[in-house]
C-alpha positions as a Markdown table, in Angstrom:
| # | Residue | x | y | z |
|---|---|---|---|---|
| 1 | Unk | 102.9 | 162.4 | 124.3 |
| 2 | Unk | 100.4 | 164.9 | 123.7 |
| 3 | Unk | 100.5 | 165.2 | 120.4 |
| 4 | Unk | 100.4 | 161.6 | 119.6 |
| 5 | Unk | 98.0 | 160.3 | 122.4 |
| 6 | Unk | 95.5 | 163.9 | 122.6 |
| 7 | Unk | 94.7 | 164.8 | 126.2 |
| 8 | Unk | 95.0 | 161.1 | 127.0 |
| 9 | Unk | 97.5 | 162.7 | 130.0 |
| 10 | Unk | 94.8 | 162.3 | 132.0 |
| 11 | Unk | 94.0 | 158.4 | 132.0 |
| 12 | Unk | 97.9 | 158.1 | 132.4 |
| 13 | Unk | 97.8 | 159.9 | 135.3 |
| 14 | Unk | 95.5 | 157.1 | 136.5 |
| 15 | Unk | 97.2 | 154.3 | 135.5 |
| 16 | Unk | 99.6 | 152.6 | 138.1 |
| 17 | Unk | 102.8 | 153.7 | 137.9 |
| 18 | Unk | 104.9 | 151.0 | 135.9 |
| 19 | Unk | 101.7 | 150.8 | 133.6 |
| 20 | Unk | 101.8 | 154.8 | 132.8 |
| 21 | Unk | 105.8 | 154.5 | 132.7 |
| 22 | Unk | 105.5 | 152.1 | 130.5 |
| 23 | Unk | 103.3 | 153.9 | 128.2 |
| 24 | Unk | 105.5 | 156.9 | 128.2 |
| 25 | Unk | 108.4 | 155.3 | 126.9 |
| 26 | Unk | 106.3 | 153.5 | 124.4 |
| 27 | Unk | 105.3 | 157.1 | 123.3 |
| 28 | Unk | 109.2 | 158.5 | 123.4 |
| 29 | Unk | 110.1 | 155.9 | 121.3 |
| 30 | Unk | 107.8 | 156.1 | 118.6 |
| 31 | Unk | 108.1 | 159.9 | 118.4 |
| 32 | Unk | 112.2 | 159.2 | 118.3 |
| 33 | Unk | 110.8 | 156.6 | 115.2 |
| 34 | Unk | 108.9 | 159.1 | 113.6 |
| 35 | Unk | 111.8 | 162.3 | 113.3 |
| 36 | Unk | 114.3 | 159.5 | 112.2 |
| 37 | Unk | 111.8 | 158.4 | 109.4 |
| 38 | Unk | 111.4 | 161.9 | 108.8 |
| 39 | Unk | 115.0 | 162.3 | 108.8 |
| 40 | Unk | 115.7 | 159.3 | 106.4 |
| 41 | Unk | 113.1 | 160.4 | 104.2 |
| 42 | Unk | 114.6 | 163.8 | 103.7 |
| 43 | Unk | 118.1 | 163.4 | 103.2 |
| 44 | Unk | 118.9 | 159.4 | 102.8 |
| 45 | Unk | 116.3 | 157.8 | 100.8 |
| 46 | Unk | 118.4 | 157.4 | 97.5 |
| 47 | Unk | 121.6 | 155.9 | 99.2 |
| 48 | Unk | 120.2 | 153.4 | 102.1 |
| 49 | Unk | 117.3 | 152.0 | 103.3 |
| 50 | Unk | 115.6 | 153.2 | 106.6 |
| 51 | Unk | 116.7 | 150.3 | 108.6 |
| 52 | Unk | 120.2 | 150.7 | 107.7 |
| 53 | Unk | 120.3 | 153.8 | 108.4 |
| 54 | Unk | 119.1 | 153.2 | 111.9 |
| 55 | Unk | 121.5 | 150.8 | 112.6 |
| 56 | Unk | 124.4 | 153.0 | 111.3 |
| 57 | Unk | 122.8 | 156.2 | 113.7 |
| 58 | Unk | 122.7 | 153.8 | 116.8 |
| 59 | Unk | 126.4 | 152.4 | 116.1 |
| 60 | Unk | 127.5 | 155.7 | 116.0 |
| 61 | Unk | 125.6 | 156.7 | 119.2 |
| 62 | Unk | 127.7 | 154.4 | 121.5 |
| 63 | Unk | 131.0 | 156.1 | 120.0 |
| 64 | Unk | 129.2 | 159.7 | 120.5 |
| 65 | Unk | 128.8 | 158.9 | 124.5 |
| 66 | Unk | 132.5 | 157.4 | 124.7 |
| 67 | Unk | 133.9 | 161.7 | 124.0 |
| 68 | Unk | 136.3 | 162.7 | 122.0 |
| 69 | Unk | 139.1 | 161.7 | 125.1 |
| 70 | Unk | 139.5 | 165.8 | 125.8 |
| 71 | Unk | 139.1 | 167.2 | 129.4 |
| 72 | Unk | 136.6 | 169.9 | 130.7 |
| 73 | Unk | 139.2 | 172.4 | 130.7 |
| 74 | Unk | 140.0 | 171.6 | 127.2 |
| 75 | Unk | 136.7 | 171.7 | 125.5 |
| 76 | Unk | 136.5 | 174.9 | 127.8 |
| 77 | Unk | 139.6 | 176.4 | 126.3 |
| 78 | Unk | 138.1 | 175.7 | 123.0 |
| 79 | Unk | 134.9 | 177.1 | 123.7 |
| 80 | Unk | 136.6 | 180.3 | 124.7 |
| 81 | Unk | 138.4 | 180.5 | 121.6 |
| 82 | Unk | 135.2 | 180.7 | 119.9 |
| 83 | Unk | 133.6 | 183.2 | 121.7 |
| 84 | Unk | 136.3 | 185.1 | 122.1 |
């Protein structure tokens, strides 16, 4: 929020508190915007356009929350593996 508002902290400080809510998620979003541009531009420009590349990193969100079906103790197990 600093970096794209500036000190502007300040006035949301003051604002009421759904008002300065509001205005943080407004921020949050747009930063979120601005790395996926950033993304898009870097590595995807040639093969899709921005917005479907969006829509393909938010359908693959929802399947990214569900988990892979494996258990604590399993990804644990793995982890060890790793690590030795």
């Amino acid at each position: 929020m600093y970096r794209r508002y500036g000190g502007g902290a300040v006035s949301v400080l003051a604002m009421p508190f759904e008002d300065g809510c509001e205005l943080v998620c407004h921020a949050s979003d747009a930063e979120e915007e601005d790395r996926l541009f950033l993304r898009w531009a870097a590595m995807y420009q040639e093969s899709m356009g921005f917005e479907e590349f969006k829509a393909e990193l938010s359908a693959g969100h929802g399947a990214q929350e569900a988990g892979d079906g494996r258990s604590a103790a399993e990804i644990l197990e793995g982890v060890k593996g790793i690590i030795g």
